[in-house]
TORPA-4810 file (N, C-alpha, C, O; in nm, 3 decimals):
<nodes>
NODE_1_1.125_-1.802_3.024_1.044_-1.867_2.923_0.951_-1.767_2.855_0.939_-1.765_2.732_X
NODE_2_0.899_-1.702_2.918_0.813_-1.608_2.865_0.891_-1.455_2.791_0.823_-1.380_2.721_X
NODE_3_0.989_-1.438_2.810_1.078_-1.372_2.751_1.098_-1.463_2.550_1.105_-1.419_2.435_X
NODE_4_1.098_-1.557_2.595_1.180_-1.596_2.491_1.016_-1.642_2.366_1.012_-1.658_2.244_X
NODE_5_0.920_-1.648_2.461_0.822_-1.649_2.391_0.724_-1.522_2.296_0.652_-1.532_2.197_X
NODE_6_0.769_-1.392_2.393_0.782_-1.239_2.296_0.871_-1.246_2.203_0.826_-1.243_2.088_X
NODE_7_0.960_-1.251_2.213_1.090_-1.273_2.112_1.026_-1.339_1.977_0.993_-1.283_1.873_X
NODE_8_1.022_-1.450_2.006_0.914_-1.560_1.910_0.837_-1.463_1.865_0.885_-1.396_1.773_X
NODE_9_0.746_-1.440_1.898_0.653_-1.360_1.860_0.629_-1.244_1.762_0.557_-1.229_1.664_X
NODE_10_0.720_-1.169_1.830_0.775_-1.050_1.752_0.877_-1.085_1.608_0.879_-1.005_1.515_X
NODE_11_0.938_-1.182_1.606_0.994_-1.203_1.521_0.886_-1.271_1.389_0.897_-1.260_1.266_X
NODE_12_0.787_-1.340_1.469_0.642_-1.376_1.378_0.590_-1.222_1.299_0.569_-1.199_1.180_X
NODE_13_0.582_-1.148_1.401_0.507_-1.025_1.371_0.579_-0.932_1.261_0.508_-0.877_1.178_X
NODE_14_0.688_-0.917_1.259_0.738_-0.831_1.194_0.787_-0.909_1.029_0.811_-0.831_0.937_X
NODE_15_0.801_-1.067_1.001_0.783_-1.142_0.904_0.643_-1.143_0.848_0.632_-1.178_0.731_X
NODE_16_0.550_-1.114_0.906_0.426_-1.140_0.856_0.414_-0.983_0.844_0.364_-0.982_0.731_X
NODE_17_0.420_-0.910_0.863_0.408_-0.736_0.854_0.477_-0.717_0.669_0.420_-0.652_0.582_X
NODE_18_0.589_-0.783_0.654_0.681_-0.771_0.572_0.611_-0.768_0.471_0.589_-0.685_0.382_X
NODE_19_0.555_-0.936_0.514_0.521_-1.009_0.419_0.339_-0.938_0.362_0.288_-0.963_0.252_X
NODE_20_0.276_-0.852_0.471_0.175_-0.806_0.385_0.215_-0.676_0.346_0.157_-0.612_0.259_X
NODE_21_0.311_-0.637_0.409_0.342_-0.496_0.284_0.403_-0.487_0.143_0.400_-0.395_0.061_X
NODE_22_0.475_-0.643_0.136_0.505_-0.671_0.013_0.391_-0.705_-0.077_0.408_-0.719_-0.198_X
NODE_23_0.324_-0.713_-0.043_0.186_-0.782_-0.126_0.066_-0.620_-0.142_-0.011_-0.591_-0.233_X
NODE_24_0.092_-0.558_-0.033_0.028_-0.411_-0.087_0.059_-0.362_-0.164_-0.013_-0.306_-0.248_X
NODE_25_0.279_-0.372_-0.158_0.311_-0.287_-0.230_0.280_-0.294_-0.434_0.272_-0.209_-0.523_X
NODE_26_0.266_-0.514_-0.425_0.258_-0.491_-0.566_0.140_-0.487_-0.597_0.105_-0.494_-0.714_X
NODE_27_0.044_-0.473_-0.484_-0.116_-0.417_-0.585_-0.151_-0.276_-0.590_-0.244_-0.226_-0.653_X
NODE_28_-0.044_-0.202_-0.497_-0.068_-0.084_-0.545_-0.004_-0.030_-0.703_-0.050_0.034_-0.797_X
NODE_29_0.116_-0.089_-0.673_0.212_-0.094_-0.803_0.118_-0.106_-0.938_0.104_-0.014_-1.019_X
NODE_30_0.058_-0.238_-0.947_-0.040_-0.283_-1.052_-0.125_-0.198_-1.061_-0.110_-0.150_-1.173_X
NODE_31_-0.226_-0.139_-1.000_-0.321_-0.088_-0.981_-0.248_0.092_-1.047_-0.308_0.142_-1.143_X
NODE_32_-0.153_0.151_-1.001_-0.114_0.242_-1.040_-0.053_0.262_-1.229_-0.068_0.347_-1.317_X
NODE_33_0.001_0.164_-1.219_0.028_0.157_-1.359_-0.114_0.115_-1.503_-0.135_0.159_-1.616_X
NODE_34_-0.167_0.028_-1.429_-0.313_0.022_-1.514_-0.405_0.142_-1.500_-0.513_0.133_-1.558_X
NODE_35_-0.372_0.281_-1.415_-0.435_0.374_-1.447_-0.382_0.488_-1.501_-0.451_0.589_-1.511_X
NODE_36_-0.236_0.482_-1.549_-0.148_0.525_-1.640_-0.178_0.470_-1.751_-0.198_0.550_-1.842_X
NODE_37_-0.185_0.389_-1.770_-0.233_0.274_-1.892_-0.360_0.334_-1.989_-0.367_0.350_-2.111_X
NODE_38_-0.459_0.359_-1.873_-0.572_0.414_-1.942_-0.592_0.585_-1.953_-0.683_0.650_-2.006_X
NODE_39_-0.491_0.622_-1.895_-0.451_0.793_-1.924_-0.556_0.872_-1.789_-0.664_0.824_-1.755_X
NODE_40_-0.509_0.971_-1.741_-0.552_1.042_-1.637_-0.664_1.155_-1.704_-0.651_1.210_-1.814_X
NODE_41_-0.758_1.172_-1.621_-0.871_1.260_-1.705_-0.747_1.439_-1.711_-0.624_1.447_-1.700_X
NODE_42_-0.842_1.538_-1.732_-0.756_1.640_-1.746_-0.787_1.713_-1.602_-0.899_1.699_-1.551_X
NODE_43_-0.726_1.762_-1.562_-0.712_1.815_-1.414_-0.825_1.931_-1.428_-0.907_1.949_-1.338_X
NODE_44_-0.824_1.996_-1.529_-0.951_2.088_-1.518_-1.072_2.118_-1.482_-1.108_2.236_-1.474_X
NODE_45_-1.174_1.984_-1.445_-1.274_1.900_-1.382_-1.250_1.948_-1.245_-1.331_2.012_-1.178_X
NODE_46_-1.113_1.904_-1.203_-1.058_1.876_-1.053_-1.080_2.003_-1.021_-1.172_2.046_-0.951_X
NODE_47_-0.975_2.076_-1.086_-0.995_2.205_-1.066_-1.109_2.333_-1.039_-1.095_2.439_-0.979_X
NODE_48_-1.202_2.286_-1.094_-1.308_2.362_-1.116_-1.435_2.341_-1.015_-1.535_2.411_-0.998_X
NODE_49_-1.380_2.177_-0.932_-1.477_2.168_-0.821_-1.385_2.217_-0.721_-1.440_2.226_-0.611_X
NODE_50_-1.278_2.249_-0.721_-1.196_2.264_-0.581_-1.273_2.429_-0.606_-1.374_2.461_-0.543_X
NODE_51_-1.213_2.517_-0.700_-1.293_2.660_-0.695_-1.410_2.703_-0.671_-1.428_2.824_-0.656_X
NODE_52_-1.523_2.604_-0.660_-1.640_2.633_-0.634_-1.712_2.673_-0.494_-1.832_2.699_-0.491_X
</nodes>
């Protein structure tokens, strides 16, 4: 019984795992494209604090 109740379980766990990585994946998705959208600053900034 308790065998079959991990089983259960795990099969909960890895549907619900799915199911929030599908939901990360499209707010990262969204989130990535709306900052394409508004254009990337120029790397030169970046650059110039990494050299310091």
């Amino acid at each position: 019984m308790k065998a079959i109740f991990e089983i259960i379980l795990a099969i909960i766990f890895v549907i619900s795992a799915e199911n929030v990585s599908t939901i990360i994946y499209k707010k990262v998705k969204v989130e990535s494209l709306t900052k394409i959208q508004n254009g990337l600053p120029p790397l030169s900034i970046f650059t110039e604090k990494l050299t310091r």
